[in-house]
Every structure is written in structure tokens, then in C-alpha cells.
C-alpha positions in Angstrom: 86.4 76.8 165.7 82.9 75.2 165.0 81.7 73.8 161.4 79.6 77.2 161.6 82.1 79.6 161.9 84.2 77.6 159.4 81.7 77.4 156.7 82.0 81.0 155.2 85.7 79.8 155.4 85.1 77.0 152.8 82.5 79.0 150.9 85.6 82.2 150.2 88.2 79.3 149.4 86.3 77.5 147.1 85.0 80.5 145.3 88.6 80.8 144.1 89.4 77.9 143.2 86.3 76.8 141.1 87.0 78.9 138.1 90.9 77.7 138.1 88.9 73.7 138.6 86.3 74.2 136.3 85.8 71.1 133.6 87.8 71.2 130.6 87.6 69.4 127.6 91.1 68.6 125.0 89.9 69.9 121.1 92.7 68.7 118.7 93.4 71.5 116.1 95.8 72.7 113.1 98.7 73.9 116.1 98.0 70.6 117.9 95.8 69.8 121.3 94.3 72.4 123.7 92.5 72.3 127.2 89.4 74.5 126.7 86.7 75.0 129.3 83.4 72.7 128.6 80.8 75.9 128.2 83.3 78.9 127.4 81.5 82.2 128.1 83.8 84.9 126.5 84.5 84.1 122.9 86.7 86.2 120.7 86.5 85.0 116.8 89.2 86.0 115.0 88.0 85.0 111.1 85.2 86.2 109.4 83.3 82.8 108.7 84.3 82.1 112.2 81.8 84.6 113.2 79.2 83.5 111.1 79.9 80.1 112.7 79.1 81.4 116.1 76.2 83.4 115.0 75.0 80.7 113.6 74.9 78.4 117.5 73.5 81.5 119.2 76.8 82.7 120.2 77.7 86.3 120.0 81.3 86.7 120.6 82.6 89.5 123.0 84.9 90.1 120.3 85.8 89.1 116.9 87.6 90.4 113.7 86.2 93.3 111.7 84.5 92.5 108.7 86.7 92.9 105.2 83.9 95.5 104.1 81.5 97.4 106.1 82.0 99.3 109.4 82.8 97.4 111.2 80.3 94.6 110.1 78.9 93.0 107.0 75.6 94.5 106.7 73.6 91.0 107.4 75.4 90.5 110.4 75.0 93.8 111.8 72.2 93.7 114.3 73.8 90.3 115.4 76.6 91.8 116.8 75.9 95.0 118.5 77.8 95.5 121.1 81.0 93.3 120.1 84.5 95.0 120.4 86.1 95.4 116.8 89.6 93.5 116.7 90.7 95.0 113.6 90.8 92.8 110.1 92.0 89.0 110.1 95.3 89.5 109.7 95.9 92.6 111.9 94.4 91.5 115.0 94.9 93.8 118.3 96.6 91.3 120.8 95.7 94.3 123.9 92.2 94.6 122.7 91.8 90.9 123.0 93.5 90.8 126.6 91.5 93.7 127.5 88.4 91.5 127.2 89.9 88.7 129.4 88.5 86.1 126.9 87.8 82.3 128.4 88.5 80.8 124.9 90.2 82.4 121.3 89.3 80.6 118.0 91.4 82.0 115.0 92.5 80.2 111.8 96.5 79.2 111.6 97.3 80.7 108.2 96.1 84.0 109.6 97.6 83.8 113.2 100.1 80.8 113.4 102.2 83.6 113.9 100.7 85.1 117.3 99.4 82.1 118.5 102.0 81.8 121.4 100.9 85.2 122.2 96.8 84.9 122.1 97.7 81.5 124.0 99.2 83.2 126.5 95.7 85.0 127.1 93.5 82.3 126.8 92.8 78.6 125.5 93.3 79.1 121.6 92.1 76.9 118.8 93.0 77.3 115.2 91.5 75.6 112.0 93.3 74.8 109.3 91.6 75.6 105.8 90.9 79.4 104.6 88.8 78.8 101.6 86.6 75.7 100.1 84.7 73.6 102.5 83.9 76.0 105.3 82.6 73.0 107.0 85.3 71.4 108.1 86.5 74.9 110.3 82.5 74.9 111.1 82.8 71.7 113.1 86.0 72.6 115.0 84.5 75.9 116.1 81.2 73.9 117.3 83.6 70.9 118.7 85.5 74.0 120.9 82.3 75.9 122.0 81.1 72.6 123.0 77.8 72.9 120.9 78.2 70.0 118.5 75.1 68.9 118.4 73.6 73.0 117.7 76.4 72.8 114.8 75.8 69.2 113.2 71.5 70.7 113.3 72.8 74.3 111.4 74.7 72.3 109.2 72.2 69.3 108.3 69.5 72.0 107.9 71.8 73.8 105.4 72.2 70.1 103.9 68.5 69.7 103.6 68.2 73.1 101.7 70.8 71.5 99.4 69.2 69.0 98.4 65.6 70.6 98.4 66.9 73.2 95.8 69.1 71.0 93.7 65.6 69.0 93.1 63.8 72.0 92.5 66.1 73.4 89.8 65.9 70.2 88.0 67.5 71.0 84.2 68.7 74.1 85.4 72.0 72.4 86.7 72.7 71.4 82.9 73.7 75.1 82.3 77.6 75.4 82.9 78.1 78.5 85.3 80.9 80.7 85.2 82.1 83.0 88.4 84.0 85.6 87.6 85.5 88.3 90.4 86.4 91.8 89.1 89.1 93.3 92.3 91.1 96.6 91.1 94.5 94.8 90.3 93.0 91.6 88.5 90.6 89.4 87.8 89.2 86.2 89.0 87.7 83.1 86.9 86.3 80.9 90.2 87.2 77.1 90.1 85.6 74.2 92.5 87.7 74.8 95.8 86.2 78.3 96.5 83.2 79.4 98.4 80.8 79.7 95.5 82.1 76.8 94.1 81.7 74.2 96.7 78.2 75.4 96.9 77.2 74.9 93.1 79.2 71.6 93.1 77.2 70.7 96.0 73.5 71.6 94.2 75.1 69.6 91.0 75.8 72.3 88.5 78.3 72.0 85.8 80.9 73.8 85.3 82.8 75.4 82.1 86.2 73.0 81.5 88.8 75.6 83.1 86.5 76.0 86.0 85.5 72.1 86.7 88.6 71.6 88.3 89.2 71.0 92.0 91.4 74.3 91.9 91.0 77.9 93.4 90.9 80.5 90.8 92.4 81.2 87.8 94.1 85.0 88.1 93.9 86.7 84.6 93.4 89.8 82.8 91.2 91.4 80.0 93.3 88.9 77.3 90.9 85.9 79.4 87.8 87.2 78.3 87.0 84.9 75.9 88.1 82.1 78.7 84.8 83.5 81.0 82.3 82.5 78.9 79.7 79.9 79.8 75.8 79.2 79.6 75.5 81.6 82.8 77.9 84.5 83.9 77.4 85.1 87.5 79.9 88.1 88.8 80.7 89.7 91.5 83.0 92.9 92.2 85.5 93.5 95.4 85.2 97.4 96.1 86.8 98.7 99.4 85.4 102.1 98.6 87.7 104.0 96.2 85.9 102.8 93.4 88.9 101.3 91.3 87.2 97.9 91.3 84.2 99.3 90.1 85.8 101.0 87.2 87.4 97.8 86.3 84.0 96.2 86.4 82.6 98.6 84.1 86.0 98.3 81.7 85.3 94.8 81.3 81.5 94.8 81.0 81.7 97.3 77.8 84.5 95.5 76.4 83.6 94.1 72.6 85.0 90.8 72.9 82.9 90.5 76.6 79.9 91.6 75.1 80.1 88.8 71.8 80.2 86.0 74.8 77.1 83.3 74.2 75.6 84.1 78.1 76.2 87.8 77.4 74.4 87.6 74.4 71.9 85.6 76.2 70.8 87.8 78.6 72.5 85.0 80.6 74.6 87.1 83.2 74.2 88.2 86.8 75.6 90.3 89.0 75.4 89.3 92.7 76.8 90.5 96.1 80.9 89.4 96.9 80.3 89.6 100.4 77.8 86.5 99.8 79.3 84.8 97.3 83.0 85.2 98.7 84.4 87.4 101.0 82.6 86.7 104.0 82.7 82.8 103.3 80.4 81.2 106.4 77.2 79.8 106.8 75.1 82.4 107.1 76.8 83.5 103.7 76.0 80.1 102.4 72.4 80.1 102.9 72.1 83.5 101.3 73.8 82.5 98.6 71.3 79.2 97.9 68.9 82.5 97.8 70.5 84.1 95.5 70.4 81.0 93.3 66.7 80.4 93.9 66.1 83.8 92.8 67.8 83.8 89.9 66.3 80.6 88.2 63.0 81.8 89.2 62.2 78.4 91.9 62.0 79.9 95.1 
């Protein structure tokens, strides 16, 4: 047989094999070291500041976990991710939904999916990060390493650097006042320490901090008898509703309360209410920077 008649030949066998020989790169993670392909083209995200990571390196994910409010997506992420298949929340992720989208690389988080991660390995190269709250950049990083887009993610994240920096100049004596974060939810109540979202990021711009919240802790969990313990030269708060209103009502219990209203920011004027989604639950970069908004807003310097 000639070199012409054997060339579709060639052409049919190496059209199979290419995707099963396609380059591959090793990404160390929190369940040890995986093979993932060099450009992956079919992403499913499995956390919620995962998402926002992609987003972020103009990747939009065939599929990714819901949002924890919204339906299915935080509202500023929305138009972003039309047309991405809903997974179901972080830690109720649907294995043959994720299958069913024949995914060439999963990225998921190991406290959340340690459990299943035999199981979404056994679909597709999986990567999980290690660290659920606190420096979101350290899971930021992994996700770019495993997409192969360091250099987009090291340009997001010195660009969110620079607006660091450019605001904590700008606010000046502002970052004198020690700000408390509180979190009303309908079972309890959270006073915010330095490893949290909203934390890292006031640490970062140089604020202090009241003394129970300047520690490198989470949160303190407490209830109405911890009023006088959320006091500080600014109140900023935030309130956890899934929609039957309970949180809300908690809210408004604490807000009318007489010892809460004889704190010095309350009577101040000194307290703000701002969005949970931004200052918390969603907990990624695109989060972040609308946070730094927030705080540019409310000292008036934007």
C-alpha cells in the first residue's frame, strides 16, 4: 500500500491517540500530586471562591457549585455564568451531574470533598486546596497553578495588591478607628476575628481591631449576653438570611436591644450594615474587591 493510501491511515490513528498523549503537567495539592492536562478546557469548580477564582482568569467553568444564596448564583456573578450546569451546594455535590459533563479537570477544596475525592478522581484529574476561610490566596494560586494560568492569577492578584495599598494610603487616620464585624445568622451570633474573610482584608489595609477581635482567630460564637463585647469605634454587620426570615428577625432583636443601642459606635452614628455575601459567604476575589468598595464608600475616599 503507498504512503498515499496510508496517510488517512495515520491521520484516523493519531486522532485517537492525541487526546490520551496530550501534555500534562504534576500540580501538588492538599490529597497529594496529580497529572492535569497543560490547557484544561472543561472545568467544574466545586467551592464558591473557587468560582470567583476562575471568573476572575477568564474562565467560565462548565460547571461549578451553586451559590450558598441566590438561584443558583450570587447576584454579581450572575451574567458571568450563564449557561453553567448547577452542581448543587459545596457540600452536596452531584457526582452524575459532574460525569455527565465529562470534565477534563475537577478543582474542589478537601474539607468539603476529601470524602468523594476517589470518586470525582475517577472522572477526571482532581485538585483540592486546603484552607476554607482566611487567606483566600493561597487556594487562589493552586487554582491558577492547575488551570495553567499563573501568570493571569499572580496579575489579578497583584492588581488587587495595588488597590490595597492605594486605599490603605487614602484612608490615612481612618485605620486608627478599631472596627468591629459582627454576623447576625438565626441560631447565633458572630464577633469576626483576623483569620476570616473580612478580616484578612482590614488587617491587610492596616485597621485596628477591638482586643477580642485582634487575634489571629476565626470568630467568637455568642449570644445577646456579648453585646457589650461588640462594641468598637465602627460597627460594621452583616446578616446570613436563606429566605425564611429568622435571621432577619434576629438582626432586628439585637439592633433594638437597650444595652446595643448604649454602645459608643452606636451612639456614634458609627455603624454599618453591609452585604454577607461580600463580606463573607462568597469569600473570593471578586468578593474581595467589592468589599475594598464597600470600605471606600463608607469613609467617604473613593
Amino acid at each position: 500500500m503507498s504512503l498515499k493510501h496510508l496517510l488517512p491511515i495515520f491521520v484516523g490513528v493519531f486522532a485517537l491517540v492525541a487526546p490520551l498523549t496530550a501534555s500534562a503537567r504534576d500540580v501538588t495539592h492538599a490529597m497529594g500530586t496529580t497529572s492535569v492536562p497543560d490547557a484544561p478546557q472543561r472545568v467544574v469548580i466545586l467551592t464558591n471562591e473557587g468560582t470567583e477564582a476562575l471568573l476572575s482568569m477568564g474562565v467560565t467553568p462548565v460547571g461549578a457549585a451553586q451559590s450558598w444564596l441566590g438561584d443558583p448564583w450570587y447576584d454579581h456573578i450572575a451574567e458571568q455564568m450563564q449557561g453553567v450546569e448547577s452542581l448543587g451546594k459545596e457540600s452536596a455535590i452531584n457526582l452524575e451531574m459532574i460525569a455527565a459533563l465529562e470534565p477534563d479537570l475537577i478543582l474542589g477544596n478537601k474539607a468539603r470533598h476529601e470524602e468523594i475525592y476517589a470518586q470525582l478522581s475517577d472522572i477526571a484529574p482532581t485538585v483540592l486546596s486546603e484552607r476554607l476561610r482566611g487567606d483566600w490566596q493561597v487556594n487562589y494560586r493552586l487554582y491558577a497553578e492547575a488551570l495553567g494560568k499563573t501568570e493571569e492569577g499572580n496579575k489579578v492578584l497583584a492588581d488587587y495588591e495595588a488597590r490595597i495599598k492605594d486605599l490603605s494610603a487614602k484612608l490615612g487616620d481612618n485605620l486608627k478607628e478599631k472596627v468591629s464585624v459582627i454576623r447576625f445568622l438565626a441560631s447565633q451570633t458572630r464577633i469576626y476575628q483576623l483569620d476570616s474573610f473580612s478580616g484578612l482584608t482590614l488587617k491587610k489595609l492596616g485597621f485596628d481591631r477591638p482586643a477580642n477581635q485582634n487575634v489571629e482567630e476565626f470568630a467568637l460564637r455568642v449570644g445577646k449576653e456579648s453585646i457589650p463585647d461588640m462594641d468598637g469605634d465602627r460597627i460594621v454587620y452583616f446578616t446570613y438570611d436563606d429566605g425564611d426570615g429568622a435571621a432577619l428577625q434576629a438582626e432586628a432583636d439585637y439592633l433594638a436591644d437597650p444595652i446595643w443601642l448604649q454602645l459608643e459606635a452606636v451612639k456614634a452614628g458609627k455603624v454599618n450594615k453591609v452585604d454577607d455575601v461580600v463580606w463573607n459567604t462568597a469569600g473570593g476575589v471578586i468578593a474581595a474587591n467589592l468589599l475594598l468598595d464597600d470600605i471606600a464608600r463608607i469613609y467617604g475616599v473613593e
